[in-house]
C-alpha positions as CSV (number, residue, x, y, z in Angstrom):
1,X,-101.0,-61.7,-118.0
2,X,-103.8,-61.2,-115.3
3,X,-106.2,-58.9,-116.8
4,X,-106.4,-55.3,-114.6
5,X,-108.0,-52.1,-115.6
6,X,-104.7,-50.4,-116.7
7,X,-103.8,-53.2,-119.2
8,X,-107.6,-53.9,-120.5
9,X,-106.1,-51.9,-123.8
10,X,-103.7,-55.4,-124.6
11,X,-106.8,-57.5,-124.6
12,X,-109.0,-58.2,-127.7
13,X,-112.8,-57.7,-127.0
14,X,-115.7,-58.3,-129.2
15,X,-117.4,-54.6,-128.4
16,X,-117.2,-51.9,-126.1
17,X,-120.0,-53.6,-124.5
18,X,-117.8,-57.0,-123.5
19,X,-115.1,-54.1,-122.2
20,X,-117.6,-52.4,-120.1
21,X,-118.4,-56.3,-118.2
22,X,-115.0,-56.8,-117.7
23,X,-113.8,-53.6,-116.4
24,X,-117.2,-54.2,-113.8
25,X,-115.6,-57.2,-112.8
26,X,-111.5,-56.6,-112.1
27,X,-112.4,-53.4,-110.6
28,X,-115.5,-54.4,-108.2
29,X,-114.8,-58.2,-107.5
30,X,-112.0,-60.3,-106.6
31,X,-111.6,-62.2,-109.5
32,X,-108.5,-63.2,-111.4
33,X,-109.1,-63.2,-114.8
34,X,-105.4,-64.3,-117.2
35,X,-105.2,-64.1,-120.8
36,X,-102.6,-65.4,-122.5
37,X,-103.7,-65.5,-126.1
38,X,-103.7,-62.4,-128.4
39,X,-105.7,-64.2,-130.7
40,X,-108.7,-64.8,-128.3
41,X,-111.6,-62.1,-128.2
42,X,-114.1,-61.8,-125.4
43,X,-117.5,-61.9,-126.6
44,X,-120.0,-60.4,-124.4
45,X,-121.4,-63.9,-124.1
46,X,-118.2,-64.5,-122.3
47,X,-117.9,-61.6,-120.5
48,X,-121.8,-61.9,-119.4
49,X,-121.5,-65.5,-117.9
50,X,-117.3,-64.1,-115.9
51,X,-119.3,-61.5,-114.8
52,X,-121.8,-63.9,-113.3
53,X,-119.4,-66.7,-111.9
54,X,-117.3,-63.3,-110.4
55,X,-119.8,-61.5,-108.2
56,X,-121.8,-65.0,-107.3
57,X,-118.2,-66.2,-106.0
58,X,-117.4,-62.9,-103.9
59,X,-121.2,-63.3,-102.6
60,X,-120.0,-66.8,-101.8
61,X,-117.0,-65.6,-99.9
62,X,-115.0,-68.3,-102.2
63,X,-112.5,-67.4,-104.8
64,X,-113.1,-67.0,-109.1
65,X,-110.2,-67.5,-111.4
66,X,-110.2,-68.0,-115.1
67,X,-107.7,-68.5,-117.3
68,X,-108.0,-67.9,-121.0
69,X,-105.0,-69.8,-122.5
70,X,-106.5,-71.3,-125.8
71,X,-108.3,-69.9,-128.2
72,X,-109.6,-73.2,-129.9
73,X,-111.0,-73.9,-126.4
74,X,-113.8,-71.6,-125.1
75,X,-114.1,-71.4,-121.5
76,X,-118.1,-71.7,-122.0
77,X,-120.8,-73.1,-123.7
78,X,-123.5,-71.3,-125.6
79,X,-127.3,-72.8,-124.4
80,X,-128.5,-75.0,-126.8
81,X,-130.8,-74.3,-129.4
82,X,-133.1,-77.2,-129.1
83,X,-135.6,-75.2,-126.9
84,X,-137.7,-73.8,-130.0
85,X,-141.4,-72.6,-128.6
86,X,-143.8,-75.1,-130.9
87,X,-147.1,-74.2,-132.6
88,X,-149.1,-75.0,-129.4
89,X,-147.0,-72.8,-127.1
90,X,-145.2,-75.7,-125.7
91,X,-140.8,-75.8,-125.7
92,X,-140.0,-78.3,-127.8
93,X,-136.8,-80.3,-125.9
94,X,-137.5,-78.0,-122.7
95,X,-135.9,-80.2,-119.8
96,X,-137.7,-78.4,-117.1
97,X,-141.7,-79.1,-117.1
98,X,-142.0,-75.3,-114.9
99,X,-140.6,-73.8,-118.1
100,X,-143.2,-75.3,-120.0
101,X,-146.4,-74.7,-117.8
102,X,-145.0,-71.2,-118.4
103,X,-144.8,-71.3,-121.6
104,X,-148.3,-72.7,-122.2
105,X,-149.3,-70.1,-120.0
106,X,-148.0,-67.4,-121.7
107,X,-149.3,-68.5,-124.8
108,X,-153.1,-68.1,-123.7
């Protein structure tokens, strides 16, 4: 079913916070958000990162659609936990060398 704000009651969320997202998105973008699964809950991490992709895509003139069909398979990734801020300010397994000028900054 394509997720509108009359049927947001049929679909499982993790808090009213993750309803709040979505209801921001199908009733203020043009994205197409299915759901398929009645076993799959959106997390707010989820709805954070739809929320995202939606209004970057209407900015973008282009289109958004997302379908959430399996529940074994999330449609995003957490960030890794690798970054961990060391004992000299630095980010440990930090990929960007900004982010850790920034760091060291910060820690001064």
């Amino acid at each position: 079913m394509m997720i509108t704000r009359d049927n947001l009651n049929h679909v499982r969320f993790e808090n009213e916070d993750a309803r709040l997202l979505i209801l921001d998105v199908v009733s203020h973008t043009s994205a197409c958000l299915y759901y398929y699964d009645t076993d799959r809950e959106i997390t707010v991490f989820m709805a954070l990162k739809i929320r995202e992709r939606a209004y970057k895509a209407d900015e973008q003139d282009s289109v958004y659609s997302l379908s959430l069909a399996e529940a074994s398979r999330p449609p995003f990734r957490k960030p890794s936990r690798r970054a961990v801020l060391r004992n000299d300010g630095y980010l440990a397994g930090c990929l960007f060398p900004a982010m850790q000028a920034c760091s060291s900054a910060a820690a001064t």
